[in-house]
N, C-alpha and C positions, 0 to 999 in steps of 0.2 A: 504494500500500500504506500503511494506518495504520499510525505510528510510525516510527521511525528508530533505526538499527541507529549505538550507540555503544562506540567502539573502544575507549573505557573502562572497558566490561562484559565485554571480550571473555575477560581472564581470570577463573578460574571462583573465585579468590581474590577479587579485586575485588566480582565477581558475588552473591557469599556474603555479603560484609560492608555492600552494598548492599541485599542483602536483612536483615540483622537491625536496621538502620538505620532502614528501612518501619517494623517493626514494633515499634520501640523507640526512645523519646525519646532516649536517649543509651546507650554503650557502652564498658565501658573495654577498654584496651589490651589487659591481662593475660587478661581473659574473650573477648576474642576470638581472643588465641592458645591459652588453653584450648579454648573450643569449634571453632576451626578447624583443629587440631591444623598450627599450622606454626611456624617457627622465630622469634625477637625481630628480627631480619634482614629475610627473609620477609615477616612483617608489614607492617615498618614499612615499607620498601619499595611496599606496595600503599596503602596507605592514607597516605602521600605522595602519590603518584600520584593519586590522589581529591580527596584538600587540593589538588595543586596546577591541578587541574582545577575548583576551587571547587565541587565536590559532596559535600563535606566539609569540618566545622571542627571545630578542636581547642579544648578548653578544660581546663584546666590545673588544679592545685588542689594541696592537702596538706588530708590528713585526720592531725593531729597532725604528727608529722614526716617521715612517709611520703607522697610525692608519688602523685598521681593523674592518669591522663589520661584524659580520655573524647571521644568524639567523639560526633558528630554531622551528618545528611543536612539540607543546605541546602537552601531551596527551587527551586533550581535543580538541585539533584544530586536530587532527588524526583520532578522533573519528567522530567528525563532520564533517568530510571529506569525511569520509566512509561511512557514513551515506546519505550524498548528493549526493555521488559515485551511492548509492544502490537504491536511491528516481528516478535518471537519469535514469541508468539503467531498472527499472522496467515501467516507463514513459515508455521508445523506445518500451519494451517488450510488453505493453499493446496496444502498436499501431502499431504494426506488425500485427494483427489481423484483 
């Protein structure tokens, strides 16, 4: 079977924030608990998990004196994602039949 099923997709939090990541050079913190609708906890919780699985990296900042965090999908974490993308995928395809 194409691709490989990772247990680091497996939550559907993780999942999400792996997906805006695809589609977005960078992400902050705040906008992802807005559009995810989950707790500061919650969050960070998942996207540790991603950091520490190196499919994610943090990059820090202040804009004036308000701090920033955004993240970002490594090429590693992009790969694996595509890769779980393609395992999903071929899974549904196989059981269409």
């Amino acid at each position: 079977m194409k691709g490989n099923y990772d247990k680091a997709f497996e939550n559907v939090i993780r999942l999400r924030v792996m997906s805006i990541l695809m589609v977005n050079e960078q992400f902050d913190f705040n906008s992802f608990k807005e559009f995810l609708e989950v707790t500061d906890g919650n969050l960070a919780s998942h996207l540790r998990n991603l950091e520490n699985a190196e499919y994610i990296r943090v990059e820090k900042s202040f804009a004036g004196r308000k701090p920033l965090t955004n993240y970002l999908a490594t090429e590693a974490g992009k790969k694996a994602f595509q890769s779980h993308l393609d395992f999903l995928e071929n899974l549904i395809n196989e059981n269409k039949t």
